[in-house]
N, C-alpha and C positions, 0 to 999 in steps of 0.2 A: 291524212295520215302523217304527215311532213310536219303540219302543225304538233300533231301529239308527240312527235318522238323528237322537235323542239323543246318541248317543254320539259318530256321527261328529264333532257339532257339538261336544262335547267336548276331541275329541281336538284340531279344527282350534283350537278355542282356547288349549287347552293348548300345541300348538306354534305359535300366533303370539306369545303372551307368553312362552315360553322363548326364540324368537326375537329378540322386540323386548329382553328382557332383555338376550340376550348382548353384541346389536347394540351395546345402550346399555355396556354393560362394556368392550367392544372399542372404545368412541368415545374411555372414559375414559383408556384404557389408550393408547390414539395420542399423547394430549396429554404422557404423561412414559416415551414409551419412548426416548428417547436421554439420552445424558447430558449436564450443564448446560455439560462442559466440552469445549471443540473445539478442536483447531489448526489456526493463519490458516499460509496462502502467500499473497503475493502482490508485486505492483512496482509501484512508486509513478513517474507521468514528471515530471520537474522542466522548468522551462521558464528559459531567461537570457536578462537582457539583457548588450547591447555596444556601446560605442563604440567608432566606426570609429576605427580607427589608423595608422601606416605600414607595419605589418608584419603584418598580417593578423590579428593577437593576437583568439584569441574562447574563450568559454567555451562546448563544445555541450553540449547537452540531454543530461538524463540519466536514464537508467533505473535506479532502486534495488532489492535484492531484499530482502523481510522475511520472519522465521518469529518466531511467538507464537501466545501463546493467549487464547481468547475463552470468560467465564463468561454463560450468561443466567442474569443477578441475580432477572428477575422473567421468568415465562412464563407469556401469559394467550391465550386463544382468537384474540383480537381484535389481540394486539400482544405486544411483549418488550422488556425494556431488558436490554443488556447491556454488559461490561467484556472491554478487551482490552488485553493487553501486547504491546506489539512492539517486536521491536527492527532498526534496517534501517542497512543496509550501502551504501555507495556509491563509485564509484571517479569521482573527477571529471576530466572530459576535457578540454585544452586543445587549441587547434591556433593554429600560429604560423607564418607566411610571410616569411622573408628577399625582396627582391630583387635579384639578382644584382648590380645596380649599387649596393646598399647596402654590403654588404660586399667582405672581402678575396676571398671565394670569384666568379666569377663566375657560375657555375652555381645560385648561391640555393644555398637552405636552406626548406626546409620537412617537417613533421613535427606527429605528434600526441602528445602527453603524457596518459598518465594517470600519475596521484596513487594514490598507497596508496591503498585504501578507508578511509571514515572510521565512525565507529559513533556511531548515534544511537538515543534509544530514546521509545517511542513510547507516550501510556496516551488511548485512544480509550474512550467510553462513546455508546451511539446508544440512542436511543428509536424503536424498530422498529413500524409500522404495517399490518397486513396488507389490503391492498387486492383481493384474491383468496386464496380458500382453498378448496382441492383435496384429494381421496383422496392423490394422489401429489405435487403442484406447488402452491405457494406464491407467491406475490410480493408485497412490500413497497415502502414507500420508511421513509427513516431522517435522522433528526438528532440530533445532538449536538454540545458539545466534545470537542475535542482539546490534550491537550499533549505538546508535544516536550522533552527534553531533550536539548539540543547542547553535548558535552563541548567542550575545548579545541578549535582547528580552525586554525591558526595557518598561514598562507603567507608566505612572505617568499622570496624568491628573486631567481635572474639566469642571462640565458644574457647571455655576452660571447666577441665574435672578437678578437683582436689583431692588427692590422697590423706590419706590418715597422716603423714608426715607434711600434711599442708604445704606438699608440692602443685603447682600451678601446671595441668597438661593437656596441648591442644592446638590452636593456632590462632592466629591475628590476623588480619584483613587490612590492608591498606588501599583504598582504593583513590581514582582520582575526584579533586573535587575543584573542577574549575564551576566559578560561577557561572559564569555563563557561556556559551562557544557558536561559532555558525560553523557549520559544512558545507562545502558545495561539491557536488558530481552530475556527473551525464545520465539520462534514462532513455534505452531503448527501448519502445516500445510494438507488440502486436492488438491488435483489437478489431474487433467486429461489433456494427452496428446492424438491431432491428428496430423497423419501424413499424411501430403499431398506431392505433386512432387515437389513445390519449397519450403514450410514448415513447421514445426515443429512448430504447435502451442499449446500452454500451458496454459489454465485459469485457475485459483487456487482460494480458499477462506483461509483466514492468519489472525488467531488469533495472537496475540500480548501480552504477558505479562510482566507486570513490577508495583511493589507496588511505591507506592507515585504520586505525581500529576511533569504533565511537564511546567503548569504554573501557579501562583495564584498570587490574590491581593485583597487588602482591600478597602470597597468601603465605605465612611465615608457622612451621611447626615447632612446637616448644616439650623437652622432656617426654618424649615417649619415651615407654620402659625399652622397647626391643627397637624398633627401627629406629632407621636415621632418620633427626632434623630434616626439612629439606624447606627453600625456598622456591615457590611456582608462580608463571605468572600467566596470566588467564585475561582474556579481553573479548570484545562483541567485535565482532568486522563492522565497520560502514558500509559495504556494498551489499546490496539483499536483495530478494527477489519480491515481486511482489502481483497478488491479485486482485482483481477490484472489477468495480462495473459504477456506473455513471447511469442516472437519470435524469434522462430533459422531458418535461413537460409538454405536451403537445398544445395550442394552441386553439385546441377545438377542446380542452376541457375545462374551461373555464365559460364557453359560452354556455349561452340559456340558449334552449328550445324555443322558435318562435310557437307559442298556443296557437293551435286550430280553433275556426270560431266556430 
C-alpha cells in the first residue's frame, strides 16, 4: 500500500511540473507571438478658429483619415516603445454666406466648399506603459513625440459677382503658402489591447499637442452694397485629437496545418 501511494505521489509530481513547465513555455511564448509590425487606421479631428465677418466666411472642423504602419522597437512585460509612419489625407471645408442685399443676386448665396485633399505625412514614436495586463485585455497609457511633415499647401483665391455697373463684389483669400514645413508636438495617449488567435488588436484615443496654427489665411471683403468691408483671419490649430486602432498579426497565421495522414 506504501508502494502505491509512492508512486501515486510520483506521478502527481511528475505532472505538476510538466505542467508548471508548459505553463511557464506557454507565458514565454504569449510575450512574441505577434509580429512587431502592425497596420494603423485611424482619423485625427482638427479644431478652427474664425473671425467673424460680413459674409459668414468660416473654416469648419475637420475630420482626417490615415493608413500606416507601426513597428514595437522594444517589447518588454511591463511596457513598449514604438515607431509609426503615417500618412493622412484631408479635405478642408469652407462655408460662406452672401446676403441677399449684399449682392447683385437678391436671394443670397451660400454654399460649402471643399478643397482637394491635401497629404501630409506623419512619424509618431510613443513609449507605452501597461497599467493592467490580462490573459486576453491590456491597457496602457503612452507618450511621446510627433513630427509632421506639411508639403506645399498654398490658398490663394476669390469668389467675385459683377454687377451691371461691372463692379467687382465678394472676397479674396490669401492663404499661406510655405513650401514645405515640419511640426513637432507631444502625444498622449490611452489604449487597449485584445488578443485573439490571428490578432493583436489595438484601439487607442491620441491627444495631440503643439501651440500655433497648421494653416491660416486672410479672407478680405470687397464692395458689398450694405455691409461693411471687413478683414477675417481663420486658421486649422495644430493640436487635434485623434482615433485609431493598430493591427498586428499573429504569428499562428501564417502557419500551414500539419496534414493528418
Amino acid at each position: 500500500m506504501v508502494k502505491f501511494n509512492k508512486k501515486i505521489f510520483l506521478a502527481f509530481v511528475s505532472l505538476w511540473l510538466t505542467n508548471a513547465l508548459l505553463n511557464k513555455a506557454i507565458a514565454q511564448e504569449n510575450t512574441t507571438e505577434y509580429y512587431k509590425f502592425g497596420i494603423n487606421i485611424s482619423t485625427d479631428y482638427l479644431t478652427t478658429n474664425n473671425e467673424s465677418n460680413s459674409i459668414g466666411y468660416d473654416y469648419k472642423n475637420i475630420f482626417t483619415y490615415n493608413f500606416g504602419i507601426n513597428y514595437r522597437i522594444i517589447d518588454k512585460e511591463k511596457y513598449n516603445f514604438t515607431l509609426g509612419i503615417h500618412i493622412r489625407n484631408y479635405e478642408r471645408v469652407n462655408y460662406v454666406e452672401f446676403k441677399g442685399i449684399d449682392i447683385p443676386d437678391p436671394q443670397g448665396f451660400g454654399g460649402t466648399e471643399y478643397l482637394s485633399p491635401f497629404t501630409q505625412y506623419k512619424l509618431q514614436t510613443s513609449f507605452n506603459y501597461f497599467i493592467r495586463k490580462g490573459k486576453v485585455t491590456n491597457l496602457y497609457l503612452g507618450i511621446g513625440p510627433e513630427l509632421i511633415f506639411y508639403p506645399e499647401d498654398p490658398v490663394t483665391g476669390l469668389f467675385l459677382f459683377t454687377d451691371e455697373e461691372g463692379t467687382q463684389i465678394g472676397y479674396t483669400e490669401d492663404g499661406n503658402s510655405k513650401k514645405s514645413e515640419f511640426y513637432f508636438g507631444i502625444n498622449g495617449t490611452i489604449g487597449m489591447e485584445f488578443k485573439t488567435k490571428y490578432v493583436l488588436i489595438n484601439p487607442y484615443i491620441l491627444y495631440h499637442y503643439e501651440p500655433g496654427s497648421l494653416f491660416e489665411s486672410t479672407v478680405t471683403t470687397q464692395n458689398l452694397y450694405v455691409s461693411e468691408n471687413t478683414v477675417s483671419k481663420h486658421s486649422i490649430n495644430n493640436s487635434y485629437w485623434s482615433f485609431g486602432i493598430n493591427f498586428y498579426p499573429s504569428k499562428n497565421l501564417f502557419k500551414r496545418k500539419n496534414s493528418k495522414p
